[in-house]
N, C-alpha and C positions, 0 to 999 in steps of 0.2 A: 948254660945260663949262669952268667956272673952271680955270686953268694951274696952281692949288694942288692941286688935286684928280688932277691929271693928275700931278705931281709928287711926290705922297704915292704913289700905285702906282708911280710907278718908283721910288720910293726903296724899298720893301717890296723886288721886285725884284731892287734893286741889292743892299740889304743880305743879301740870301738868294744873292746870290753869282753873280745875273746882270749880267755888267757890258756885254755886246755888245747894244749899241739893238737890229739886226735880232731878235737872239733873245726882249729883251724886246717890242717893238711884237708878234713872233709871239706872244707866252704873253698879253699882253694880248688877241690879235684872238680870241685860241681861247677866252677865258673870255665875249668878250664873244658870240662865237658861240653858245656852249653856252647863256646866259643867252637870246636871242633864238628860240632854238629851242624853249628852251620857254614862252616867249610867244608864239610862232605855235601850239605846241601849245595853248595854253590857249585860244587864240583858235578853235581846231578843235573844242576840244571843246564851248565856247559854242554853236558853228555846228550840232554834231551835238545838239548838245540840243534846239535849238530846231528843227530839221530835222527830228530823226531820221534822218539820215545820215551815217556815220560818217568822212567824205573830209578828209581833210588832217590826220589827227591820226598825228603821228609816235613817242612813247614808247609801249610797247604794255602792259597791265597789269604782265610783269614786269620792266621797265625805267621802272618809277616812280621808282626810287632815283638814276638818272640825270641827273632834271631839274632844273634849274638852285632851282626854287622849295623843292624837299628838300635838295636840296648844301648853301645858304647855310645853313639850319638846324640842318645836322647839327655834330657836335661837329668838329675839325680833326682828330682821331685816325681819325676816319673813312674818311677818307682811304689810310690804312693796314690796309683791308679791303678784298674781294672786294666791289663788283668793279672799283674804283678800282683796282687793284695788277692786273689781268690783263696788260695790257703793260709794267707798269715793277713787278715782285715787290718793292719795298722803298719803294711809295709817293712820296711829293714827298718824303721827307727827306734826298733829296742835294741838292736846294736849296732849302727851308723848314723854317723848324721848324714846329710845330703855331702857336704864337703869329703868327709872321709868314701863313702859309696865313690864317687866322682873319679877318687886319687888311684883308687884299686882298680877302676877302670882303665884310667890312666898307667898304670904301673901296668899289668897283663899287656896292654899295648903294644906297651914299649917291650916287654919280653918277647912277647911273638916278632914284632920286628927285627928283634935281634938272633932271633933261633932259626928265621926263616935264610936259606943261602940266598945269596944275592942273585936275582934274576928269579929267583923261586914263586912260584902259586901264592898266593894269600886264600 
């Protein structure tokens, strides 16, 4: 991954008011987790399709809303709903605004597309 790429999420980041690297490298690992988890997911449910067995799929019909492939599409206000706000009741807006949330999603995108070889799985 190009060091501009990596450098545009930390500035999102920084500008939203995170300035301590451990806490940023953490807020990145966790976005990239959630992203990963639901391409194992997607990967699970290829596997039960073609199986018909339903083993390694981890979001469960009501936690569709969860998975990283819904999040990136959803609007940033989003965020500011159930059930994104179950442990933090006031959303990311003590340190994003809806604009910045948005850019970072934006940014992780465009890294996965560029990490991913050509012709490769999403």
């Amino acid at each position: 991954m190009p060091k501009s790429k990596v450098d545009r999420v930390w500035d999102a980041f920084w500008s939203g008011g995170i300035s301590n690297p451990l806490e940023v490298i953490e807020q990145i690992t966790y976005l990239l987790f959630i992203r990963r988890l639901d391409d194992l997911n997607t990967l699970a449910e290829k596997k039960a399709h073609r199986t018909g067995k339903s083993e390694g799929i981890i979001f469960g019909p009501d936690q569709q809303d969860l998975r990283w492939s819904v999040f990136k599409n959803d609007e940033p206000a989003r965020l500011y709903e159930s059930p994104y706000t179950g442990l933090a009741a006031t959303g990311p807006e003590a340190i994003f605004t809806e604009g910045q949330v948005d850019n970072i999603v934006d940014i992780l995108n465009i890294v996965k597309a560029n990490a991913l070889p050509t012709g490769g799985a999403a």
